[in-house]
Each structure stands twice: as C-alpha cells, then as structure tokens.
N, C-alpha and C positions, 0 to 999 in steps of 0.2 A: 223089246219094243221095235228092234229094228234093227239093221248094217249100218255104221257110220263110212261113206266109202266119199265126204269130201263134203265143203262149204254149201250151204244151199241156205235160203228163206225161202224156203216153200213153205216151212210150218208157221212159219211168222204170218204166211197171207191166209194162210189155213185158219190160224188163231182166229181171224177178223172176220173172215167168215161161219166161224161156229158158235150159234146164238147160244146155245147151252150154257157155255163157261162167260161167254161176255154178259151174259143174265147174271152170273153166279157172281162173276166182280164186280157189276151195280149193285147188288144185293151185298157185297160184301162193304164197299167203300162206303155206300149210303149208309149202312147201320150203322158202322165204326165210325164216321164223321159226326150223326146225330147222337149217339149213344154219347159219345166222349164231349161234346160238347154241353150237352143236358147232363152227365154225372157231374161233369166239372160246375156246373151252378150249384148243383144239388149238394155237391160234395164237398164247396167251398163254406157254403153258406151256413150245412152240419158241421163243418169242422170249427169255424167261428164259433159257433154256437155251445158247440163241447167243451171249445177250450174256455168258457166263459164261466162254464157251469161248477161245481162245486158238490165234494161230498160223495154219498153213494149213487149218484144219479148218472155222474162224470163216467165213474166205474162201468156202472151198468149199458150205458150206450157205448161205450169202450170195446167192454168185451163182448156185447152185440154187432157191433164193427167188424170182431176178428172172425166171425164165425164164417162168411162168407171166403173170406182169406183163409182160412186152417182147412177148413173143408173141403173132402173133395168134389170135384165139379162134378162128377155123375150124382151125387149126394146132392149141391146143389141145383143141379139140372133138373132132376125130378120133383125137386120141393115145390120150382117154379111150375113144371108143368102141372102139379095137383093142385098149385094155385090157381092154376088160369082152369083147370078143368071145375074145379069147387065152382067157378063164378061162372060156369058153361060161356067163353069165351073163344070164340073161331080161331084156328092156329092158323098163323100165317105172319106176315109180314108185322103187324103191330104183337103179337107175342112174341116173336123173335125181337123185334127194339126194348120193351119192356124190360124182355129177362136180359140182355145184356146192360140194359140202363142199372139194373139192381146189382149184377153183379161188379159194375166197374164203380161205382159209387165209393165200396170201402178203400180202395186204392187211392184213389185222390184223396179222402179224406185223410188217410194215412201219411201222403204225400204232404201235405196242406199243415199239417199239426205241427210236424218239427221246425217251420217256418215261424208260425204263430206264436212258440213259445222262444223262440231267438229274438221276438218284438225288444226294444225298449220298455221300461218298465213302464207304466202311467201313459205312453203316447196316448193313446186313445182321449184320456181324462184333461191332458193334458190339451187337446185340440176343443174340447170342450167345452173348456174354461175360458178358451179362449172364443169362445163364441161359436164352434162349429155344431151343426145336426146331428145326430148318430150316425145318420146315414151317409152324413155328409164325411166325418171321420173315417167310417168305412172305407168308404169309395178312393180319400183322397190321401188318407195318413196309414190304416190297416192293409189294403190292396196292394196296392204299391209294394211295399217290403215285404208282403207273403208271393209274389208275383212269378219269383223260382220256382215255387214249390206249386203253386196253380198249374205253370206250366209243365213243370214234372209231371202233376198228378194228370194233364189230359194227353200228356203221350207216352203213358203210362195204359190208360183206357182206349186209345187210338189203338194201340199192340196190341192188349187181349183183346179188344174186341175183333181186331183181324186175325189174332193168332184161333180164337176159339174157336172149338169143336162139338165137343159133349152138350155143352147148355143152347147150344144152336139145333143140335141133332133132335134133342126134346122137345124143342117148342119153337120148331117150325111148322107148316103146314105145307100143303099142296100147292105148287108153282113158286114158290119160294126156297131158295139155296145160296147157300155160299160155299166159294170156293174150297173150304173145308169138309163142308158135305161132298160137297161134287168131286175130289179127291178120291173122296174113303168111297163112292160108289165105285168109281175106275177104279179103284185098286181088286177091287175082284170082278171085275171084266176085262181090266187092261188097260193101264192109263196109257194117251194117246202122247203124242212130241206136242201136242199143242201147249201141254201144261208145261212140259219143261219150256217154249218160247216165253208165256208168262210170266215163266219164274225170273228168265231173266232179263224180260222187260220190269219189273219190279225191283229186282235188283240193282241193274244199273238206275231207275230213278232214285231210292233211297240212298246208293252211294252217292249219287249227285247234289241231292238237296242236304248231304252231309258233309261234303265238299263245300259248298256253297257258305252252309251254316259257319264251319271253322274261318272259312275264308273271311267272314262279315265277323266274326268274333276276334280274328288278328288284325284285322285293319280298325277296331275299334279301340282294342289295347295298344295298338301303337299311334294313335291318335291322342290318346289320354296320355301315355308316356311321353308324347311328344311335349302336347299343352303341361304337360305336369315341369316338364326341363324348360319350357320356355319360361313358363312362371318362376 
C-alpha cells in the first residue's frame, strides 16, 4: 500500500474527503443503529412471549430461534435474498435493514431469555394481584430485572450488524454499501490508507466509550460500598 517513512495526516484529511467510504459508514452506522434498536423490541417482546409459552409450542419456536444462529450466513443470506426476490422487492437500502433486522433478532432473544428465567418466581402475578395491568407489570416489575440481558442482547445486534458481511453482500442493492462490502471490493483492487485511518478512528472511539463505561461502573460501586458502610 505504501513506504511508511514518518508521522503524517494526510490520510486522515483524505478520509473526509472521499465520499465513497464516508457513504459506506452512514450506510453502515445507520443500519446497525436501526436494526439493533428494532431487533431489541422485536426480540424482547418474543422472548417474553416464549418464556410464557408452554409445551411443544415453546420447543418449536426455540429451535426456530436457533436456526438462524447454527446456520451459516451465506445459507442464511440467500434464504433472505429469495425472499425479498419471491416478493419482487427493489434491493437496496430497506432490504439490507430488513435482512439484518431478522438476523439479529435470535440474538437478543437468546440474550433476553436467560434473564427471564432468573425472574422471582410469581413477580409478575404477584404485581397483579396487587392491582397492576399486564402491561403495567411488564414495563415496571418484568423490564426492569431483564434490563442486562435487553442490553446484552442490543450490543450484541449493534456488533453483528457492524461486523456483517455475507447477508449484506446479498441484499444489498445499487448505491448502497457498507464498510464491509467496500473492504472486500478494495481488497482486489487495493485497499487505500484511508481505511486503515478509519480503522483507527473507530478504534480509539470504542476504546473510549469503554473507558468511560468502566469509569461510570467504578464510581457507582464505590458509591454504593460507600452508602452501604455509612449505613
């Protein structure tokens, strides 16, 4: 790709200026943000839903759950694209959020279950009786204590859907890419230094907002170990 022969940002001003790859990571942040956002409802709400259920029914959406998970993604990538082709559907920007919304779904739901079943036995019945809604339980007695595992499960679906390739490569269309397509095209023409500036403009933010994260999770346990010795 080049002589490394000393410090420079030249590629970093390169980066900002080449629409190609700055198309490729709106196209990539915007999917992964709505995708995981819309599995995470979808996949909270099935998971509720399953762990409710009873019998061969429980079973059977179970191990319809896994398939997407066991499978591999070019297996699943093409199931999705003969579905959107069965329904003569334009590829593009709404086939690509679709097929990532279906695939990140069993993940949260996966995420979401082993929370559900650590519940207290009866909470639910228990809020009930005492006078609460279904939905009002949900929201205020269910929610709440599966709240780990929600969040697991959307940055869970935030990764794959930035990490994917294959199920992207399938059902995408014309003027639509993500940074994984736009990769695998420059790897046989020549990937440029723009992507490596990328990489570690990406980089340093995730280590940052990990930093951050630990930082606000220490100062909360020593706030409680504090309150807990003052008490």
């Amino acid at each position: 790709m080049g002589h490394i022969t000393g410090f420079t940002l030249h590629w970093y001003s390169e980066l900002f200026r080449n629409e190609t790859i700055l198309s490729a990571l709106y196209y990539t942040v915007t999917i992964a943000i709505i995708a995981s956002i819309v599995s995470t409802i979808f996949g909270t709400i099935t998971a509720i839903g399953i762990y409710k259920m009873r019998g061969k029914r429980k079973k059977v959406l179970l191990n319809i759950n896994y398939l997407p998970v066991l499978n591999t993604e070019i297996v699943t990538g093409i199931a999705i694209m003969s579905l959107f082709a069965f329904f003569q559907m334009d590829f593009g920007f709404r086939t690509m959020l679709i097929a990532h919304i279906m695939f990140c779904v069993p993940y949260v739901i996966l995420s979401v279950l082993p929370k559900l079943r650590q519940l207290p036995a009866n909470a639910e019945e228990a809020a009930l009786d005492l006078g609460a809604t279904p939905w009002y339980a949900i929201r205020k007695v269910v929610i709440p204590q599966i709240k780990p595992g929600i969040i697991s499960g959307f940055l869970m679906a935030f990764t794959m859907s930035i990490d994917d390739f294959v199920i992207s490569f399938f059902n995408t269309g014309n003027g639509v890419s993500n940074l994984s397509i736009e990769i695998y095209g420059m790897a046989r023409r020549g990937i440029k230094p723009e992507i490596n500036a990328l990489s570690t403009l990406m980089f340093t933010t995730v280590l940052i907002l990990l930093i951050l994260a630990n930082r606000k999770d220490s100062i909360i346990k020593n706030n409680t170990n504090r309150e807990e010795l003052e008490g």
